[in-house]
C-alpha positions as CSV (number, residue, x, y, z in Angstrom):
1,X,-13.4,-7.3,-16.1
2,X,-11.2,-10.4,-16.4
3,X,-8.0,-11.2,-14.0
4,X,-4.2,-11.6,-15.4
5,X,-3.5,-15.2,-16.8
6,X,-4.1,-17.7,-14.2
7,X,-0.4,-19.2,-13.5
8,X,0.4,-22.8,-14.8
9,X,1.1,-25.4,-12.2
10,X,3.8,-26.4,-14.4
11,X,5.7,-23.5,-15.1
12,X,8.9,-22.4,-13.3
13,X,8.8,-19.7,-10.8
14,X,11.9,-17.6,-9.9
15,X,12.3,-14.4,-7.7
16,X,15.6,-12.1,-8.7
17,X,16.5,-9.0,-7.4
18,X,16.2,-6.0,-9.8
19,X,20.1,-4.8,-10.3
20,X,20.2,-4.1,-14.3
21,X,18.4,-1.2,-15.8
22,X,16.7,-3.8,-18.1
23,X,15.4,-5.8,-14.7
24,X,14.2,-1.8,-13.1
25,X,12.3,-1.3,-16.2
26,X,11.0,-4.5,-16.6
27,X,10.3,-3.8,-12.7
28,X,8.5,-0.7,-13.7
29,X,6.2,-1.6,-16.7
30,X,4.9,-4.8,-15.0
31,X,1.5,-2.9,-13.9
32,X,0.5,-2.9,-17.8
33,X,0.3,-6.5,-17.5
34,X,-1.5,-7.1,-14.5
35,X,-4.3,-4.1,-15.3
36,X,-4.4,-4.5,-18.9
37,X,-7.7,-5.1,-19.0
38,X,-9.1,-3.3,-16.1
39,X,-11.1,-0.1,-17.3
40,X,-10.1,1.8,-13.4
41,X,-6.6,1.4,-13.9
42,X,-3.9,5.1,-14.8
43,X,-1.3,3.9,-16.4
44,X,1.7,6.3,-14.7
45,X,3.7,8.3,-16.3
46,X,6.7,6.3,-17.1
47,X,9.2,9.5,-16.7
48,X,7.6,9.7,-13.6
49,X,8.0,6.4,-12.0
50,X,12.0,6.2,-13.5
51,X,12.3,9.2,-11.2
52,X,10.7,8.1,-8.0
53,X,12.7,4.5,-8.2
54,X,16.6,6.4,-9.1
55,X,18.1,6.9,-5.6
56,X,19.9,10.6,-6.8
57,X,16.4,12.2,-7.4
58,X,14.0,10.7,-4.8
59,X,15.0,12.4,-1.4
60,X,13.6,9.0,0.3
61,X,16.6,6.8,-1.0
62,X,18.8,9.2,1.7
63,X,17.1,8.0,4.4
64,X,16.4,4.2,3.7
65,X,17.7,1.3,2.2
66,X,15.8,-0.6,-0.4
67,X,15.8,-3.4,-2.4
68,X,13.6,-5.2,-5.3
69,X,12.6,-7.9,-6.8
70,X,10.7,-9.4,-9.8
71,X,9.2,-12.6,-10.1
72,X,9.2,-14.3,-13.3
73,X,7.5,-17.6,-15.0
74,X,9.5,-19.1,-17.4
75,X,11.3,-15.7,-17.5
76,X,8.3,-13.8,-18.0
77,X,8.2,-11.1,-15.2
78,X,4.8,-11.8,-13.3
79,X,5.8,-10.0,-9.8
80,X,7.4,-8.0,-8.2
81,X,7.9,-6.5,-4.7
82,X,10.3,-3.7,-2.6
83,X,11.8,-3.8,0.9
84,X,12.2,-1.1,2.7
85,X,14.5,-0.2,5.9
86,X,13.3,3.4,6.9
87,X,15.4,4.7,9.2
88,X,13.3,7.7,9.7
89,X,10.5,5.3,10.6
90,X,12.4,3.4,13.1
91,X,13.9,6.6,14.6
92,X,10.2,8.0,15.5
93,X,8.2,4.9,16.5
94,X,11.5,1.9,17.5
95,X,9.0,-0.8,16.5
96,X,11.9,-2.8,14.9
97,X,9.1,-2.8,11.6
98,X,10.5,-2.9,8.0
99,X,8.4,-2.6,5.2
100,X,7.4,-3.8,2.2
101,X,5.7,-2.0,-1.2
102,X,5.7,-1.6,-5.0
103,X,3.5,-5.1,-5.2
104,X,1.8,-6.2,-8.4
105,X,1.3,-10.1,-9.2
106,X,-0.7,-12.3,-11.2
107,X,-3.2,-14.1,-9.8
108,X,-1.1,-17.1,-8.0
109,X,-0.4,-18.1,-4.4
110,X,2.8,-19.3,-5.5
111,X,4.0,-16.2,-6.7
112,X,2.9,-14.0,-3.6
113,X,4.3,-16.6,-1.6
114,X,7.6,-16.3,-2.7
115,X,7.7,-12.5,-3.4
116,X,6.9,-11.9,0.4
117,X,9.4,-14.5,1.5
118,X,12.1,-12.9,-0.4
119,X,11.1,-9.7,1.2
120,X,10.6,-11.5,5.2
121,X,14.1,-12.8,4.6
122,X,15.9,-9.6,4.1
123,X,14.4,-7.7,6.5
124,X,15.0,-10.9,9.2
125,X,18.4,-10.6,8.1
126,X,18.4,-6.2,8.7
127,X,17.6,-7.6,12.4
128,X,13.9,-6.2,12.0
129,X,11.1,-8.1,13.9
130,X,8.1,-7.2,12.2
131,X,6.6,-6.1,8.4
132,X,4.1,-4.2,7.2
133,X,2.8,-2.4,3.8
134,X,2.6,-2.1,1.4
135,X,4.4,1.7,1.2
136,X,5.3,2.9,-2.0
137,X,8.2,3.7,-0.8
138,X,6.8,5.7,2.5
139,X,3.3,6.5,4.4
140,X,3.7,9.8,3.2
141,X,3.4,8.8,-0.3
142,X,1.6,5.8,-1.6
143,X,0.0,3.8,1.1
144,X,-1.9,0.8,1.7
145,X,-3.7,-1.5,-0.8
146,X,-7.2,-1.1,-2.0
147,X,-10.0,-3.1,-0.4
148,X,-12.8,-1.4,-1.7
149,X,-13.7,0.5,-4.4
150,X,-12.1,-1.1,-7.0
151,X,-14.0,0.2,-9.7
152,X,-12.6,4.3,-9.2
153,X,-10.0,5.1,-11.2
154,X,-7.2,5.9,-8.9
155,X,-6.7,9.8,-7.5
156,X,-3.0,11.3,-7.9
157,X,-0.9,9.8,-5.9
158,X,-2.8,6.9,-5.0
159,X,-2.8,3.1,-5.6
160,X,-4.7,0.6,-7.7
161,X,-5.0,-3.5,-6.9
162,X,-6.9,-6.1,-8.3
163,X,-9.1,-7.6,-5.6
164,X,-7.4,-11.0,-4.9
165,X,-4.5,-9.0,-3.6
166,X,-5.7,-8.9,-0.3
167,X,-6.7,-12.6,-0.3
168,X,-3.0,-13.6,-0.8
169,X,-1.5,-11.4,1.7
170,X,-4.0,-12.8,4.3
171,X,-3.2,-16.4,2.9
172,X,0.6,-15.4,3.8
173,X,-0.2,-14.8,7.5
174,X,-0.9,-10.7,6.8
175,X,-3.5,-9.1,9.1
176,X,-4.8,-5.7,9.2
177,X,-2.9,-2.9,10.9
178,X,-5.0,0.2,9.8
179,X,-7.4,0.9,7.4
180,X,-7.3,4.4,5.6
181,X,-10.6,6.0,4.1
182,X,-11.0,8.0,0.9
183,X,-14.0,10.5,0.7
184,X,-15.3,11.6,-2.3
185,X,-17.1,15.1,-1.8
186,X,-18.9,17.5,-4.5
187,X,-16.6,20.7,-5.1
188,X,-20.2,22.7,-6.3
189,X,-21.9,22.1,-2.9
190,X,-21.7,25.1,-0.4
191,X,-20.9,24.8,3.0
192,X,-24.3,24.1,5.6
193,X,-25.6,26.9,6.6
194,X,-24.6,26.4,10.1
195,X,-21.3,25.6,9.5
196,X,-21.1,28.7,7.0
197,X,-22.4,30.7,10.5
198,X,-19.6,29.3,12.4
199,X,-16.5,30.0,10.3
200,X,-18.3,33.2,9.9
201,X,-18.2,34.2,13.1
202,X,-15.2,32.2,14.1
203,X,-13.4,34.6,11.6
204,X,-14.6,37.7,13.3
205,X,-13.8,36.6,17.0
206,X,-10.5,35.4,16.5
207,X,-8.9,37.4,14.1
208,X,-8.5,34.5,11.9
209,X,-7.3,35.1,8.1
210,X,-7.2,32.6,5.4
211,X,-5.0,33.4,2.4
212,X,-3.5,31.3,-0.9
213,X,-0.2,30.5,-1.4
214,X,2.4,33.4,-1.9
215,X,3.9,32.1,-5.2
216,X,7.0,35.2,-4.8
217,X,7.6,33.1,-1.3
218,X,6.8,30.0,-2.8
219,X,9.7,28.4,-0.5
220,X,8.7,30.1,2.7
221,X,5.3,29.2,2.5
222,X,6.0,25.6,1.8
223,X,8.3,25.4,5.0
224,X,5.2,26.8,6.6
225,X,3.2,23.8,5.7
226,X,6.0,21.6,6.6
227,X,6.2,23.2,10.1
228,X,2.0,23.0,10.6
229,X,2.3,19.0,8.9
230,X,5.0,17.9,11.5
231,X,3.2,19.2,14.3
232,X,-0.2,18.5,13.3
233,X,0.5,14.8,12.8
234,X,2.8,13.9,15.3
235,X,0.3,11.7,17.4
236,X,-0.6,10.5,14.0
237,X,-0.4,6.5,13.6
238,X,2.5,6.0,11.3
239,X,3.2,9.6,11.3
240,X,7.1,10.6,9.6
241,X,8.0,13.9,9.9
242,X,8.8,15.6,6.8
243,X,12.5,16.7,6.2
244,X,14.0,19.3,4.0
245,X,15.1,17.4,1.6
246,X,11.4,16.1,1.3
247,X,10.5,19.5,1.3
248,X,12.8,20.7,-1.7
249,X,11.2,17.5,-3.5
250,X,8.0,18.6,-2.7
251,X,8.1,22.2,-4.1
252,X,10.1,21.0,-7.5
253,X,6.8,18.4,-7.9
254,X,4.3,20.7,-7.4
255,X,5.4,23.4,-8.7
256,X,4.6,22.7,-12.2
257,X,0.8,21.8,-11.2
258,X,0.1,24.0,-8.2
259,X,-1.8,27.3,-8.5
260,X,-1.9,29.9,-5.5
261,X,-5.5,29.6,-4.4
262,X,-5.2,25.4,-4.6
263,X,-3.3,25.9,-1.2
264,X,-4.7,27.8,1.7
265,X,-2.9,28.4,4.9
266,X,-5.2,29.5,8.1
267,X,-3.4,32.8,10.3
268,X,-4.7,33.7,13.7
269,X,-3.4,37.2,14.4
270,X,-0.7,36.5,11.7
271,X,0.6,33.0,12.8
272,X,0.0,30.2,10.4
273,X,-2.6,27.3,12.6
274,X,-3.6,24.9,9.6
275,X,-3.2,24.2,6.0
276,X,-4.7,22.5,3.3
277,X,-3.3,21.2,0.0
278,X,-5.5,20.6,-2.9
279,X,-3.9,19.6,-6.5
280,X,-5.7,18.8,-9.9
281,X,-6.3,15.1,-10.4
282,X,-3.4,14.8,-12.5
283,X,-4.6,11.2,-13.5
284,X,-7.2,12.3,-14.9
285,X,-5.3,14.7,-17.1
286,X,-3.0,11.0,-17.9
287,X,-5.2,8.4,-18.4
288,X,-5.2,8.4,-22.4
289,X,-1.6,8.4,-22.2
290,X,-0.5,5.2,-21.6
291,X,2.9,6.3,-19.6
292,X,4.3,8.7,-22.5
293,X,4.2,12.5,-23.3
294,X,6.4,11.9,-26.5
295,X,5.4,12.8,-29.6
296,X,2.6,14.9,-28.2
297,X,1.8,13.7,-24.6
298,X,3.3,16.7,-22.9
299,X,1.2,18.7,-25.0
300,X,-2.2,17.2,-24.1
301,X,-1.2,17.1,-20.5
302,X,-0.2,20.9,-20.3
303,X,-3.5,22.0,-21.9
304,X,-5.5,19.8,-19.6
305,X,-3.8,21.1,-16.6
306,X,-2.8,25.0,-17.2
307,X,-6.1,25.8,-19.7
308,X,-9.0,23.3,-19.9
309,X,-7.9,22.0,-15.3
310,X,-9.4,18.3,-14.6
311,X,-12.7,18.4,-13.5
312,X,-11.9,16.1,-10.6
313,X,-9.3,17.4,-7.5
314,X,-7.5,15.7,-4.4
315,X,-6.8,16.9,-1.3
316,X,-3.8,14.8,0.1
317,X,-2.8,16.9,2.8
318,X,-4.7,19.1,5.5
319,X,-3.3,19.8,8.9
320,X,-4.4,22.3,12.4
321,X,-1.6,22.6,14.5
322,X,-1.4,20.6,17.8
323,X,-2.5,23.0,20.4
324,X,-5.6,23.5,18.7
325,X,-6.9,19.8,18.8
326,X,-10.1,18.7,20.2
327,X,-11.5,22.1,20.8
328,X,-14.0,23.8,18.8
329,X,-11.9,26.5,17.2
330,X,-9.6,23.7,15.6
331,X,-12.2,22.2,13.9
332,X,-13.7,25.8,12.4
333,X,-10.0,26.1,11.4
334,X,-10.0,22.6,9.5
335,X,-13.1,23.4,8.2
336,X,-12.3,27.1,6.8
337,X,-9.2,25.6,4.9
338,X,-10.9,22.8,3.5
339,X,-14.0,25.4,2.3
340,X,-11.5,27.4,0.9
341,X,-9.9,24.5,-0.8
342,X,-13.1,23.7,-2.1
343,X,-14.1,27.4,-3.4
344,X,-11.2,27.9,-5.1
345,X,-11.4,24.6,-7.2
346,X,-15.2,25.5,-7.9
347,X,-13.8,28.5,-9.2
348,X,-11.4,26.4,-11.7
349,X,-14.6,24.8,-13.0
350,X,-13.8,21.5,-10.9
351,X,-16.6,19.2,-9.8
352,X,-15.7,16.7,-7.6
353,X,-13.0,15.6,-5.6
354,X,-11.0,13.2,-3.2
355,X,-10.2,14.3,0.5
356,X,-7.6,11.2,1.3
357,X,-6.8,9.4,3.1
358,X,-8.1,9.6,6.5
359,X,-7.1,6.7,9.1
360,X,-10.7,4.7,10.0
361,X,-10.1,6.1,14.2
362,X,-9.9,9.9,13.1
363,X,-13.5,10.2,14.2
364,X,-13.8,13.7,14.4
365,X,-12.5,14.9,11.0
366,X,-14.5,11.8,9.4
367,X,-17.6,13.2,11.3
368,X,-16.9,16.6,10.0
369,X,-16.6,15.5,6.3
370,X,-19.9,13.4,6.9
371,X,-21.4,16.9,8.3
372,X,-19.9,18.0,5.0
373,X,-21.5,15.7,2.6
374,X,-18.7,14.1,1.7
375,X,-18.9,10.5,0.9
376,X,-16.7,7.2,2.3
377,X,-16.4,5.0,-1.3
378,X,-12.5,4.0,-0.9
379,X,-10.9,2.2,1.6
380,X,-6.8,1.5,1.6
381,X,-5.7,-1.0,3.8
382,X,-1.7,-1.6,5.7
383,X,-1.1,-5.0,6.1
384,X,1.8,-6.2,9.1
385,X,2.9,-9.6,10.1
386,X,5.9,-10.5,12.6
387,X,8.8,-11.9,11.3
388,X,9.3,-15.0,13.4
């Protein structure tokens, strides 16, 4: 695998913000450039990322302000960058941090240089103190750049990088803030028999339930999730709790891909405890696509998701509620919605999977996915800096 053409010294750099709708798509289809010849790269669906950068249909534009920008060589767009101002973020942690995402370059100091600069400037000027990233746009969707694993395609949902990313930002005065750890885990492996004794049990004592989604209360049970998600991870480093406009955005995106049993909700005596998520690897189903379902994308993508499913899954989200941390019965109930995650995606005729991302202190869920067999082979990392 070779890197993107090595900048000339002599060439003219500029940085200009993205304000025409040729500069937002020139914004967008950079990444086919700077992976084109890396074999772990998923191109994105191109409808896709239109949608998640137009401010009326990505709920995040309501409660931020953002800017881009592109940097080009001789007017040859070879960078580009976001800011981001997330009000939500400095209402539940007042850090004074802004943040930065959305970052693909070609292999030049220079260019990172003066992407970031552009980015440092604006937030300085938004009165923020520090910066860190890269978010694309929040925590609570693409986070962190890769540091390892480069050679995995991407899950859903996830980032790619080439590896001298991470040299530049450190050139640029970027340290680490947190690493967050991708496991990869067999979908065909049973539970231990010990822990299969445990949830077993657990289930008996406790009057604990485990059911799919109700796809007739499709609504009410994602509000439920919502409700288990902001309490779960309220300690959480980062955390942003999840509004309802997020929520509406969330049930119009999975809608199309979910299927009952790929979400499980945990009920002691009929209250809802914990949840799990787990979706088909959608980039998997995209890969051969190159960004388009016209003439015949949408086709191949239906009948890899709704007849043939992926073979590989993710589970982005998993949550026991608060009150339960630290004791033994909120890990069986982390551990019975994962397992039933992971029976129901055996049951689809899926193999592996991604559990992601977990931060690097979460000790006892990373222990329990080691007990588990599952596998630490990514690592995502968030970069911060003050802005002084």
């Amino acid at each position: 695998m070779t890197a993107p053409r090595a900048a000339s010294a002599r060439s003219a750099l500029t940085i200009r913000a993205v304000e025409s709708p040729a500069d937002r798509e020139a914004f967008i289809r950079l990444p086919w450039e700077i992976y084109r010849d890396d074999p772990a790269w998923v191109p994105p669906l191109l409808m896709e990322r239109r949608d998640h950068l137009n401010p009326k249909k990505n709920p995040f534009f309501q409660r931020a302000e953002v800017r881009f920008w592109l940097a080009l060589r001789d007017g040859r767009p070879v960078g580009r960058i976001s800011a981001q101002v997330n009000r939500a973020h400095l209402e539940a942690h007042r850090d004074a941090t802004g943040h930065f995402g959305m970052l693909e370059a070609e292999d030049s100091a220079e260019t990172f240089q003066a992407l970031l600069k552009t980015v440092e400037g604006w937030l300085r000027g938004k009165g923020l103190q520090r910066i860190a990233g890269p978010f694309n746009l929040s925590i609570n969707e693409e986070s962190g750049l890769l540091v390892e694993g480069f050679e995995h395609p991407p899950s859903v949902m996830m980032g790619h990088a080439r590896p001298y990313y991470a040299r530049h930002l450190k050139a640029c005065g970027y340290e680490k803030l947190k690493d967050l750890i991708c496991y990869h885990y067999d979908a065909r492996r049973d539970l231990p028999s010990g822990a299969a004794r445990l949830l077993g049990k657990t289930m008996r004592a406790e009057a604990l339930t485990i059911r799919p989604l109700d796809m007739g209360n499709y609504a009410r049970d994602l509000g439920v999730i919502r409700d288990i998600f902001n309490d779960a991870w309220s300690e959480n480093w980062g955390f942003i709790p999840m509004s309802e406009a997020d929520l509406r955005h969330l049930a119009k995106e999975l809608k199309p891909i979910v299927r009952p049993q790929s979400i499980a909700i945990a009920e002691l005596e009929g209250e809802p405890v914990a949840m799990a998520i787990g979706l088909p690897n959608v980039n998997e189903a995209i890969a051969d696509l190159n960004g388009r379902l016209l003439p015949c994308g949408w086709i191949k993508l239906l009948w890899r998701l709704k007849v043939k499913t992926t073979k590989t899954a993710r589970v982005p989200l998993m949550g026991v509620r608060k009150a339960y941390h630290g004791s033994m019965l909120g890990a069986t109930l982390a551990l019975g919605v994962i397992d039933a995650i992971r029976q129901a995606q055996k049951a689809l005729g899926m193999e592996t999977g991604e559990l992601s991302w977990i931060l690097e202190d979460n000790l006892p869920m990373r222990r329990m996915i080691d007990e588990l067999g599952g596998e630490a082979y990514k690592t995502y990392r968030v970069f911060g800096r003050a802005l002084t």
